[in-house]
N, CA, C and O atoms as CSV, one atom per row, in Angstrom:
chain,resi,resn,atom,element,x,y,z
A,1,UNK,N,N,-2.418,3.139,-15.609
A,1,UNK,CA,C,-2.644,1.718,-15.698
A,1,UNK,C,C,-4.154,1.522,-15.779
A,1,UNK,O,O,-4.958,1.866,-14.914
A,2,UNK,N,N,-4.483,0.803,-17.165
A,2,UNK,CA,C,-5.942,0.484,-16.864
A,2,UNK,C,C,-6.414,-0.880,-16.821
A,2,UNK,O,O,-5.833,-1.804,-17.388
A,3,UNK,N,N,-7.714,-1.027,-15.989
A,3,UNK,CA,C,-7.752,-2.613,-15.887
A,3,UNK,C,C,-7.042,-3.679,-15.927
A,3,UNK,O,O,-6.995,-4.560,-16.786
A,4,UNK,N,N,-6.286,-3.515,-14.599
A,4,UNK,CA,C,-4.835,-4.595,-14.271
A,4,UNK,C,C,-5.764,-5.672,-13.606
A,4,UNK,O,O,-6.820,-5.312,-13.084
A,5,UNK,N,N,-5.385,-6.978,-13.620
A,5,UNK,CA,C,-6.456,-7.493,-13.231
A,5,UNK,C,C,-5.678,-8.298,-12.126
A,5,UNK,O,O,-4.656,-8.929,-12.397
A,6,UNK,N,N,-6.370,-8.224,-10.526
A,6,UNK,CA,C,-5.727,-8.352,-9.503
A,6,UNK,C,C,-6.670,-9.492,-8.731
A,6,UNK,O,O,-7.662,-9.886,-9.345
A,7,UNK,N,N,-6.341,-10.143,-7.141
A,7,UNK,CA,C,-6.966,-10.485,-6.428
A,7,UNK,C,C,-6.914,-9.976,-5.622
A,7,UNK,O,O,-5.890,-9.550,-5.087
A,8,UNK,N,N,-8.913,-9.761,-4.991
A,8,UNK,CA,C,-9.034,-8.596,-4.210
A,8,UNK,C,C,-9.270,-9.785,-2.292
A,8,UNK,O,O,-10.236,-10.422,-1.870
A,9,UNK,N,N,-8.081,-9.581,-1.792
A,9,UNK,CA,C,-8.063,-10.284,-0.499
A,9,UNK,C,C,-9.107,-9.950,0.337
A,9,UNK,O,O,-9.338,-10.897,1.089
A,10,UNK,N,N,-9.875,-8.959,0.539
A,10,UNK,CA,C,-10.824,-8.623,1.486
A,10,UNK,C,C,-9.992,-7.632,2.609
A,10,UNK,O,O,-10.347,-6.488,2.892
A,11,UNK,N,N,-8.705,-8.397,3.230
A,11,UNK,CA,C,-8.183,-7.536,4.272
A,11,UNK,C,C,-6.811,-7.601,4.220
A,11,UNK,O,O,-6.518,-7.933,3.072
A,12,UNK,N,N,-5.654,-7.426,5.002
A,12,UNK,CA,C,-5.127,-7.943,4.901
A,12,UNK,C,C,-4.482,-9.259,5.789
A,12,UNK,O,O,-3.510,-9.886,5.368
A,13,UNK,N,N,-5.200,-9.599,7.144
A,13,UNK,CA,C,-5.262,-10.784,7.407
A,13,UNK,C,C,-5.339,-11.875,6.481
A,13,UNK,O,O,-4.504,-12.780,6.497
A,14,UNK,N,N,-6.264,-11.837,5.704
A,14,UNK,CA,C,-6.624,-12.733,4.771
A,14,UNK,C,C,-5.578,-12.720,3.656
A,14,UNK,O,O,-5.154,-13.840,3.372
A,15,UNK,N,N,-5.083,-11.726,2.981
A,15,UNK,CA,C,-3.464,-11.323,2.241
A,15,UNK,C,C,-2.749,-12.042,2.725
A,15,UNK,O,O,-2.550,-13.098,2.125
A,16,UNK,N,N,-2.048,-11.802,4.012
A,16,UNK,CA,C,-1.562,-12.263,4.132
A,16,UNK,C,C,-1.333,-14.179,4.652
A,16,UNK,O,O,-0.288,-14.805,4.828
A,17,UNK,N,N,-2.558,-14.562,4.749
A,17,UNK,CA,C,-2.848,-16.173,5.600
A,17,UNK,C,C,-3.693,-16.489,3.780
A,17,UNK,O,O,-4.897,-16.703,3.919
A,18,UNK,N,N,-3.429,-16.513,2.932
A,18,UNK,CA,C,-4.078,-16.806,1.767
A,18,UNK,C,C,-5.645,-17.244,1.490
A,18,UNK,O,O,-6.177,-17.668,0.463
A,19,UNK,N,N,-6.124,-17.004,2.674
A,19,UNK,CA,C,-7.889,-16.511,2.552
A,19,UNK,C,C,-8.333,-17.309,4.228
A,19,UNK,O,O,-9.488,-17.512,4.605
A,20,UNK,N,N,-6.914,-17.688,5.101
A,20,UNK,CA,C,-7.566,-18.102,6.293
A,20,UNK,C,C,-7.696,-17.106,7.191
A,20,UNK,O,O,-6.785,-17.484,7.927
A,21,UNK,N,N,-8.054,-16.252,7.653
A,21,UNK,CA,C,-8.187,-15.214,8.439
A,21,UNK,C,C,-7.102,-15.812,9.560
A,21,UNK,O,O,-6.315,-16.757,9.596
A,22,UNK,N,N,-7.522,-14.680,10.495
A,22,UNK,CA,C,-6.547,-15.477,11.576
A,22,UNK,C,C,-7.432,-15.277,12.962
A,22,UNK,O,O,-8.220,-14.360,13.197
A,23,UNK,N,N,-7.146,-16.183,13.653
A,23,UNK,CA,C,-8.407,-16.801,15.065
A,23,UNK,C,C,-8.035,-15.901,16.243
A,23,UNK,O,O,-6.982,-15.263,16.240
A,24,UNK,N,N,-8.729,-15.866,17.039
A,24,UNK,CA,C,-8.951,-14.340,17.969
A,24,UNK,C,C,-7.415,-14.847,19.128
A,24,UNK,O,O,-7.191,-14.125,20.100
A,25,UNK,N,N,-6.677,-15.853,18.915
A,25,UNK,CA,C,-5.726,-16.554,19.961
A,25,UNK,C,C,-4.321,-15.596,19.380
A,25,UNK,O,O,-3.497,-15.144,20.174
A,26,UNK,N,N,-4.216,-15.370,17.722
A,26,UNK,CA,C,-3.066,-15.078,17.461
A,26,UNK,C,C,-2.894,-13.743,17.927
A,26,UNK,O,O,-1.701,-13.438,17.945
A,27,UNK,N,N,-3.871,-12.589,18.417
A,27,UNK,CA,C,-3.471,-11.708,18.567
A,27,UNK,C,C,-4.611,-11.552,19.641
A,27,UNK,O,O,-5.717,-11.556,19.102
A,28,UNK,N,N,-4.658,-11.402,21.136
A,28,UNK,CA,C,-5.553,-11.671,21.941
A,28,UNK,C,C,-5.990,-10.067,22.169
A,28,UNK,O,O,-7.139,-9.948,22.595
A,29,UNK,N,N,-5.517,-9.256,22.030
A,29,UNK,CA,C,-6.264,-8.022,22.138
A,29,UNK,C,C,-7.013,-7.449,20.781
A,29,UNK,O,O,-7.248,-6.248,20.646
A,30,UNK,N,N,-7.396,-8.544,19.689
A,30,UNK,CA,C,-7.674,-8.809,18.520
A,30,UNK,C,C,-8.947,-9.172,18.464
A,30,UNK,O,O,-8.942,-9.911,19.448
A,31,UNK,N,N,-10.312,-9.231,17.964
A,31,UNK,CA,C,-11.152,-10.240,17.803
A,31,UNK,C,C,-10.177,-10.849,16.193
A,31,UNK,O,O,-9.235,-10.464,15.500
A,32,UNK,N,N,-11.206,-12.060,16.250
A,32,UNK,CA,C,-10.572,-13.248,15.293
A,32,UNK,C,C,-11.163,-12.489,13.961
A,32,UNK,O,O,-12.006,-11.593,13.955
A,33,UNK,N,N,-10.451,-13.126,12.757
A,33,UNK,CA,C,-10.179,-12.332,11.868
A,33,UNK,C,C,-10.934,-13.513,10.854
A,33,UNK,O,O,-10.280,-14.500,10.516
A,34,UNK,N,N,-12.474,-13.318,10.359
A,34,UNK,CA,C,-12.777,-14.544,9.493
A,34,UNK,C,C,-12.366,-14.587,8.117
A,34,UNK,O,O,-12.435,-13.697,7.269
A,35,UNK,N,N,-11.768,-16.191,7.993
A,35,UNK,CA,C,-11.376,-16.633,6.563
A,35,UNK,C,C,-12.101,-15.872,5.373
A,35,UNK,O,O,-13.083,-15.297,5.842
A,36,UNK,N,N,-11.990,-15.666,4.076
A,36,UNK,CA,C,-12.606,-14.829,2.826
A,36,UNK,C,C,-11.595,-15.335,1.974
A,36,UNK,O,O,-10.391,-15.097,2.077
A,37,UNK,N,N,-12.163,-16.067,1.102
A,37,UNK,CA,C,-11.754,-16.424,-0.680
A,37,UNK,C,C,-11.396,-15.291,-0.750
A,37,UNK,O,O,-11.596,-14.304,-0.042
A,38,UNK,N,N,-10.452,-15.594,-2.293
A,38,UNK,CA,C,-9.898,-14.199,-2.784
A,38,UNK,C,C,-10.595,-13.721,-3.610
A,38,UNK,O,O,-10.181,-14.475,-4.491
A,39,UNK,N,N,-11.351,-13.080,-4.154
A,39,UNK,CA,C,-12.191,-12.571,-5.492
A,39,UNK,C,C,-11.207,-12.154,-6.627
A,39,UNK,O,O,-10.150,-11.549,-6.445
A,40,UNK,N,N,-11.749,-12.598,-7.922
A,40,UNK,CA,C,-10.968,-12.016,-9.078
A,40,UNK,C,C,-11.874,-10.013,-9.323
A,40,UNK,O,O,-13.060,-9.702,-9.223
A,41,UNK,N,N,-10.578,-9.084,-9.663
A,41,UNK,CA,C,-11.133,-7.882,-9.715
A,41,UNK,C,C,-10.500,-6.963,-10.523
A,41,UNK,O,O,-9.637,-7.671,-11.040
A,42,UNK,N,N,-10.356,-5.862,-10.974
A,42,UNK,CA,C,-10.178,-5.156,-12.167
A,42,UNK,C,C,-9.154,-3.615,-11.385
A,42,UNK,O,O,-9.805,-3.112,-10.469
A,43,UNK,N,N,-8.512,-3.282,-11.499
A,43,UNK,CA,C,-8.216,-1.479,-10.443
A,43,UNK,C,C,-7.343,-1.120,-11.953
A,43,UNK,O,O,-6.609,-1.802,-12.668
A,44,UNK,N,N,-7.827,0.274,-12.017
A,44,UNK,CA,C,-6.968,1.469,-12.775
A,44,UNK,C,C,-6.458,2.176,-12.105
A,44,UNK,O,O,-7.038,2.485,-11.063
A,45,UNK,N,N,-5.276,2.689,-12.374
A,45,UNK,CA,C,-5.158,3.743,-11.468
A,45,UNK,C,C,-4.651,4.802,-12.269
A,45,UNK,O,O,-4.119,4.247,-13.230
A,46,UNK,N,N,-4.492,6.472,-12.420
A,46,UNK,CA,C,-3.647,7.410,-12.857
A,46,UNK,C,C,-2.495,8.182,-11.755
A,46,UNK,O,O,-2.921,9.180,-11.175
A,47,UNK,N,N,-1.463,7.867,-11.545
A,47,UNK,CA,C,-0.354,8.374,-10.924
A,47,UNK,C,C,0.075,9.994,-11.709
A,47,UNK,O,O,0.092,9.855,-12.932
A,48,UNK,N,N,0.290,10.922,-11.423
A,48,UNK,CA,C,0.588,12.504,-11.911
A,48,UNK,C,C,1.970,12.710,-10.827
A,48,UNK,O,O,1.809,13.076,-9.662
A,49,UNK,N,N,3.146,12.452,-11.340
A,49,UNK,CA,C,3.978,12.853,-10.834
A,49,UNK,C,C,4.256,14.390,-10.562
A,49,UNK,O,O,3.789,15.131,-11.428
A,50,UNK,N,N,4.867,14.951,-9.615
A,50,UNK,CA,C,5.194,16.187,-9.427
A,50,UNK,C,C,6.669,16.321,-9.145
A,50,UNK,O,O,7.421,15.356,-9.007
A,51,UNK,N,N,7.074,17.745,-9.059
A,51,UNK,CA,C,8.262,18.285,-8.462
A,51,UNK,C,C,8.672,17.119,-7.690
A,51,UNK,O,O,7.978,16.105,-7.764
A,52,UNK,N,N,9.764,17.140,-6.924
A,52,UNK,CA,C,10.644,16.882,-5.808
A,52,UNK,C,C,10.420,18.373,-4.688
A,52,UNK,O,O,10.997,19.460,-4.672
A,53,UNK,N,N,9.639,17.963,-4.087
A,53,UNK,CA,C,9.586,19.164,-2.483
A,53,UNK,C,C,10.864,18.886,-1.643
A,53,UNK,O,O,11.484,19.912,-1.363
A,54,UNK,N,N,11.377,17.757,-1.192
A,54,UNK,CA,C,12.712,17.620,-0.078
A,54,UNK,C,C,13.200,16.074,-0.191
A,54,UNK,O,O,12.417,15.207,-0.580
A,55,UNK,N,N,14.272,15.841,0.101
A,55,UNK,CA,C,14.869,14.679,-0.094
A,55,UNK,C,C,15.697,14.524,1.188
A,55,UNK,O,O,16.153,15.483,1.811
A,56,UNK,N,N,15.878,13.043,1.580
A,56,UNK,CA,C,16.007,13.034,2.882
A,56,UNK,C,C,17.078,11.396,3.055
A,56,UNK,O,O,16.586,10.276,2.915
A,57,UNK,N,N,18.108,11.579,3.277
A,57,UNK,CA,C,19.538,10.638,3.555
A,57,UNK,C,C,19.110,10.258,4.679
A,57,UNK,O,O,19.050,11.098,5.577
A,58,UNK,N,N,18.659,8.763,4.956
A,58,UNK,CA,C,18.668,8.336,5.839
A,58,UNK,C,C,19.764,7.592,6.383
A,58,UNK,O,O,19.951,6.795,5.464
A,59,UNK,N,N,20.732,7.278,7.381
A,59,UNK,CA,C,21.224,6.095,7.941
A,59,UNK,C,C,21.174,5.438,9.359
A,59,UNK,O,O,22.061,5.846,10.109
A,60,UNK,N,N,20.469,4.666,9.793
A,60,UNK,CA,C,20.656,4.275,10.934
A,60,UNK,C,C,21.629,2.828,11.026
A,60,UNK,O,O,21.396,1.729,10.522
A,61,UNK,N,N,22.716,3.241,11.804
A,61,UNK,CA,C,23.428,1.485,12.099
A,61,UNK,C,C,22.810,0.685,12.601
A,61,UNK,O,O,22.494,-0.420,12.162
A,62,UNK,N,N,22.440,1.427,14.122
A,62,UNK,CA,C,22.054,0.683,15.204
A,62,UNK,C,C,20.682,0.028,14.756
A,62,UNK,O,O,20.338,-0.915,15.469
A,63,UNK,N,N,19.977,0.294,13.886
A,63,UNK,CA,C,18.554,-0.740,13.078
A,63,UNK,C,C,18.861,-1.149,11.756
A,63,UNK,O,O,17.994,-1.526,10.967
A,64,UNK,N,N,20.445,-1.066,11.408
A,64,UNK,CA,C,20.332,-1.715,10.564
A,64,UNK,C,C,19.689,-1.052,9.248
A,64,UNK,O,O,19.316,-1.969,8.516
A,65,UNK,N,N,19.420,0.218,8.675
A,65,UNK,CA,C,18.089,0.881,8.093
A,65,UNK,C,C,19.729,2.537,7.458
A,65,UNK,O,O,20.569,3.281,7.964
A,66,UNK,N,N,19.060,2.086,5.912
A,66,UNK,CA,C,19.514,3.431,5.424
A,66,UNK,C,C,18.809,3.153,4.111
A,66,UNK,O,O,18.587,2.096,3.521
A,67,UNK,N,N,18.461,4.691,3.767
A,67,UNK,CA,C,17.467,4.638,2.402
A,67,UNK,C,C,17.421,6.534,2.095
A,67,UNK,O,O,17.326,7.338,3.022
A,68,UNK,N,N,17.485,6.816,1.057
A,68,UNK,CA,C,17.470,7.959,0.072
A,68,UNK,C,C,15.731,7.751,-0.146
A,68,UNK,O,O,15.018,6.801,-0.473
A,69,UNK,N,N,15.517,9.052,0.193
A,69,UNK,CA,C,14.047,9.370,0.065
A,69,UNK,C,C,13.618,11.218,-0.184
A,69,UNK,O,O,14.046,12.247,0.338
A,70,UNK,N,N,12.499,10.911,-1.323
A,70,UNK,CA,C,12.404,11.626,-1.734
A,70,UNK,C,C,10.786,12.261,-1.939
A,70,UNK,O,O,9.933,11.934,-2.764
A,71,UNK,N,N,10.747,13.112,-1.041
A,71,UNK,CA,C,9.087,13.832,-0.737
A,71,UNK,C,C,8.618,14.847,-1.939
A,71,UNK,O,O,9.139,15.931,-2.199
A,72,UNK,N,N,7.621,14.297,-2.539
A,72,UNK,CA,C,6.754,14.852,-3.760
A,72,UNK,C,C,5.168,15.082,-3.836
A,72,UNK,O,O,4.281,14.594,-3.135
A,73,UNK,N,N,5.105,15.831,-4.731
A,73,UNK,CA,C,3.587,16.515,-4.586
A,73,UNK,C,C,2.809,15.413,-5.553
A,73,UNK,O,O,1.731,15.811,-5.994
A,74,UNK,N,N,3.196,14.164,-5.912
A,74,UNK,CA,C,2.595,12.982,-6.500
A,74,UNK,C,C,1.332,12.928,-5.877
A,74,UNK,O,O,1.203,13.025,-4.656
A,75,UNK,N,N,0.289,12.761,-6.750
A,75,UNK,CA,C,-1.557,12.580,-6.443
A,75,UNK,C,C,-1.435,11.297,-6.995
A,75,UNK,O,O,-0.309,10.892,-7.281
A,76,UNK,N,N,-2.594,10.472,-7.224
A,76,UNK,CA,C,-3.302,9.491,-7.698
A,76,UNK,C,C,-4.638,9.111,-7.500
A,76,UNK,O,O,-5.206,9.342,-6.432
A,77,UNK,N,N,-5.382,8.349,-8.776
A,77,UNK,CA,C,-6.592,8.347,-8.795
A,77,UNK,C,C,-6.695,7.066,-9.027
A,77,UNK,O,O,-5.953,6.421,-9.769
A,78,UNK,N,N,-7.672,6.626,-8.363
A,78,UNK,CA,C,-8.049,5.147,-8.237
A,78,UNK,C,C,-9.199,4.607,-8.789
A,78,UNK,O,O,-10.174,5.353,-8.875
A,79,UNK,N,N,-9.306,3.226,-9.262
A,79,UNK,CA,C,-10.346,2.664,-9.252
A,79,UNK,C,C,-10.550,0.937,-9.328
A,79,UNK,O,O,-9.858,0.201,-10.032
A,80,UNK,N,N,-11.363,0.611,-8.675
A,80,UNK,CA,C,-11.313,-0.814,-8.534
A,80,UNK,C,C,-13.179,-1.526,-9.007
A,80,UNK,O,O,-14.228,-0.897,-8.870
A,81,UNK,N,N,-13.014,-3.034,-9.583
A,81,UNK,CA,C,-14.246,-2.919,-9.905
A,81,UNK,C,C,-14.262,-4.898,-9.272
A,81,UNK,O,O,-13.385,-5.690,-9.616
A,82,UNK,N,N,-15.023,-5.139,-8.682
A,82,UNK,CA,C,-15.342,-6.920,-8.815
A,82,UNK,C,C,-17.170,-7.407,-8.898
A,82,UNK,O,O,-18.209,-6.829,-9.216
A,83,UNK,N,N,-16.968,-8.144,-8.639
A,83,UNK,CA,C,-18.397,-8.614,-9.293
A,83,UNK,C,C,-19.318,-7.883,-8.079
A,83,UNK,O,O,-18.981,-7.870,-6.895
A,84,UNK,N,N,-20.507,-7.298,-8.603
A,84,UNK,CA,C,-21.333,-6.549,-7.011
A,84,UNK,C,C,-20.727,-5.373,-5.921
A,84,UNK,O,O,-21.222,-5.185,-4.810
A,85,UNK,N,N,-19.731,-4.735,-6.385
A,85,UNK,CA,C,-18.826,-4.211,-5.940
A,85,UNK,C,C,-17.482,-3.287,-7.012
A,85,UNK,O,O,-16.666,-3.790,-7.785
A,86,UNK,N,N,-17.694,-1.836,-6.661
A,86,UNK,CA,C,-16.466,-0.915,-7.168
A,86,UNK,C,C,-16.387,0.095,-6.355
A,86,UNK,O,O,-17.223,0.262,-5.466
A,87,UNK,N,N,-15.459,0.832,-6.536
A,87,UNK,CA,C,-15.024,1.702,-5.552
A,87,UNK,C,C,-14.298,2.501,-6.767
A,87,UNK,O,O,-13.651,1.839,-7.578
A,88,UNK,N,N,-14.429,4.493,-6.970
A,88,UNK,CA,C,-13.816,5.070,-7.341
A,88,UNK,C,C,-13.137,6.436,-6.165
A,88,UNK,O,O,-13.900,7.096,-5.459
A,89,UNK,N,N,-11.877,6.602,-6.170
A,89,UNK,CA,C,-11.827,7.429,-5.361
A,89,UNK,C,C,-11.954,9.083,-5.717
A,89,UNK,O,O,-11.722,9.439,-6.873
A,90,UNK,N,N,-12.228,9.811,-4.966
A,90,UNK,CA,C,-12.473,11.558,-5.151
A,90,UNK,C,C,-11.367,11.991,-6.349
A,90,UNK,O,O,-10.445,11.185,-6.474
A,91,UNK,N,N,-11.348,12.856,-7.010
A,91,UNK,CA,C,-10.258,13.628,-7.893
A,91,UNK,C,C,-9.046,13.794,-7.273
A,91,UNK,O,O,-9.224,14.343,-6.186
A,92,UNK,N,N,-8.050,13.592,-7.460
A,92,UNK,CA,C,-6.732,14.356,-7.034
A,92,UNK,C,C,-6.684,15.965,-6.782
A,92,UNK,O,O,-6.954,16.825,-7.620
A,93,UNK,N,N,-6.306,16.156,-5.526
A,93,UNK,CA,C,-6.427,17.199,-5.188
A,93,UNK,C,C,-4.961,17.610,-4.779
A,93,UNK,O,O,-4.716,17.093,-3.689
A,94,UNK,N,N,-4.125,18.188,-5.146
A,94,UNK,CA,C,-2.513,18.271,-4.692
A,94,UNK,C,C,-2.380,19.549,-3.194
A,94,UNK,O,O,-1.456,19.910,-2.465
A,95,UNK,N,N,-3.955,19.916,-3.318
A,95,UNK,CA,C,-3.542,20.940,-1.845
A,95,UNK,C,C,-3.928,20.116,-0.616
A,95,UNK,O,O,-3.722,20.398,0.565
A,96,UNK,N,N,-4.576,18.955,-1.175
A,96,UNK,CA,C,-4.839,18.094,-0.229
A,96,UNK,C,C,-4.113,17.089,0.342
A,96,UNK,O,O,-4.525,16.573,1.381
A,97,UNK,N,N,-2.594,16.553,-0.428
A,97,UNK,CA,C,-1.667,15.717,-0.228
A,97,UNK,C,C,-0.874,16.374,0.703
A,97,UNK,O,O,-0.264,17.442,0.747
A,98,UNK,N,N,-1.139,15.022,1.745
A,98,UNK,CA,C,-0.089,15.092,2.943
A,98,UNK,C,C,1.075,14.673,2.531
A,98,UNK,O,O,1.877,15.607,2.561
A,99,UNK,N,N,1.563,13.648,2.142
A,99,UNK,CA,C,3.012,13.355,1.429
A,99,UNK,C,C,2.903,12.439,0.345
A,99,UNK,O,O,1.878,11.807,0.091
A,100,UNK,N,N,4.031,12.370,-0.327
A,100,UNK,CA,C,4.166,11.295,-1.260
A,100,UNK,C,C,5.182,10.720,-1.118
A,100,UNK,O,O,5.879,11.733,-1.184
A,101,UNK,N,N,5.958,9.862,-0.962
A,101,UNK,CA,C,7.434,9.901,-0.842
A,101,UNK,C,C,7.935,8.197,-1.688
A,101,UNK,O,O,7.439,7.070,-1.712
A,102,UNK,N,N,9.339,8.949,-2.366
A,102,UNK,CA,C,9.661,7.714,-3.333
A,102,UNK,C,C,10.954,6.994,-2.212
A,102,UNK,O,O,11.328,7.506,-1.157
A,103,UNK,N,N,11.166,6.441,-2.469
A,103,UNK,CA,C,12.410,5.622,-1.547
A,103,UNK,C,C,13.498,4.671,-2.273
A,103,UNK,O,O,13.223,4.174,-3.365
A,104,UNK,N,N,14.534,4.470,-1.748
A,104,UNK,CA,C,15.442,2.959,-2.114
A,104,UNK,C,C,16.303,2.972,-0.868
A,104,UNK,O,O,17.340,3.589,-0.626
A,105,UNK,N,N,15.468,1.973,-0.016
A,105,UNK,CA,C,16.087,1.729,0.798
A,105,UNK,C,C,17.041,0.176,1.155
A,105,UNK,O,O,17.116,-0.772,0.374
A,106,UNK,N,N,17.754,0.259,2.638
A,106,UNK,CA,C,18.372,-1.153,2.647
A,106,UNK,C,C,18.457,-1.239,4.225
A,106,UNK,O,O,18.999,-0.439,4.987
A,107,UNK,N,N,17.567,-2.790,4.624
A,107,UNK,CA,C,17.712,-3.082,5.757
A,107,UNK,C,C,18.374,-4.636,6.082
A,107,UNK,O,O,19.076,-5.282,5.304
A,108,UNK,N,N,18.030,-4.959,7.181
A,108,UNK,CA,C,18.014,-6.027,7.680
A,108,UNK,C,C,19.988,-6.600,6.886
A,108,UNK,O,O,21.079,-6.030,6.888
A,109,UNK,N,N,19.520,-7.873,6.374
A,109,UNK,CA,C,20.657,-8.558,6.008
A,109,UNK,C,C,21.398,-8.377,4.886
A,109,UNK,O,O,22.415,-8.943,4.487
A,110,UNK,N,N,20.354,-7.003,4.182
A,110,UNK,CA,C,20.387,-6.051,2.679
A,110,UNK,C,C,21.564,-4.695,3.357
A,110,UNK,O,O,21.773,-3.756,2.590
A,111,UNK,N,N,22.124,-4.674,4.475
A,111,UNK,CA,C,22.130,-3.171,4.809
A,111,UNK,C,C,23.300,-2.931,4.456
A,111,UNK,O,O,23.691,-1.825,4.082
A,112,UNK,N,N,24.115,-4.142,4.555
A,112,UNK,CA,C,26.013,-3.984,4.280
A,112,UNK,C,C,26.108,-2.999,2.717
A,112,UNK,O,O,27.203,-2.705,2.238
């Protein structure tokens, strides 16, 4: 994917409260979380799929939670660009991947 053009939230407090941070009351072992506009910004990324290493049947009743998952030697390379500000990340390194894992799962009121 190249130059998808995204909004870059700052955190995800701000993601998620649409640029109001959130005040040091909502989470008291928290300092307060200051408001940030969203910036318009640019990210590529290259995904290199690999093998399938292990696959893993999940079901739990008692949470409600079952999902087919599947652990792979998948890397990716990043990059993001906004005004005064980019970030590229290191090369893909596959001896360096701790996991990758694909999923389809089903919870909550999805689980029947």
């Amino acid at each position: 994917m190249r130059d998808l053009d995204v909004y870059d939230d700052h955190d995800l407090a701000n993601s998620l409260t649409l640029g109001l941070g959130l005040p040091g009351s909502v989470l008291p072992m928290l300092p307060a979380i200051a408001g940030v506009a969203p910036v318009r910004a640019k990210v590529s990324f290259d995904v290199e799929w690999k093998s399938i290493v292990e696959m893993a049947q999940i079901d739990n009743e008692m949470q409600h939670f079952q999902g087919t998952f599947l652990s792979t030697g998948a890397t990716i390379k990043w990059y993001a660009k906004e005004d005064g500000f980019q970030f590229q990340s290191e090369a893909p390194d596959p001896n360096r991947n701790i996991v990758s894992v694909l999923g389809r799962e089903k919870n909550g009121v999805f689980f029947t």
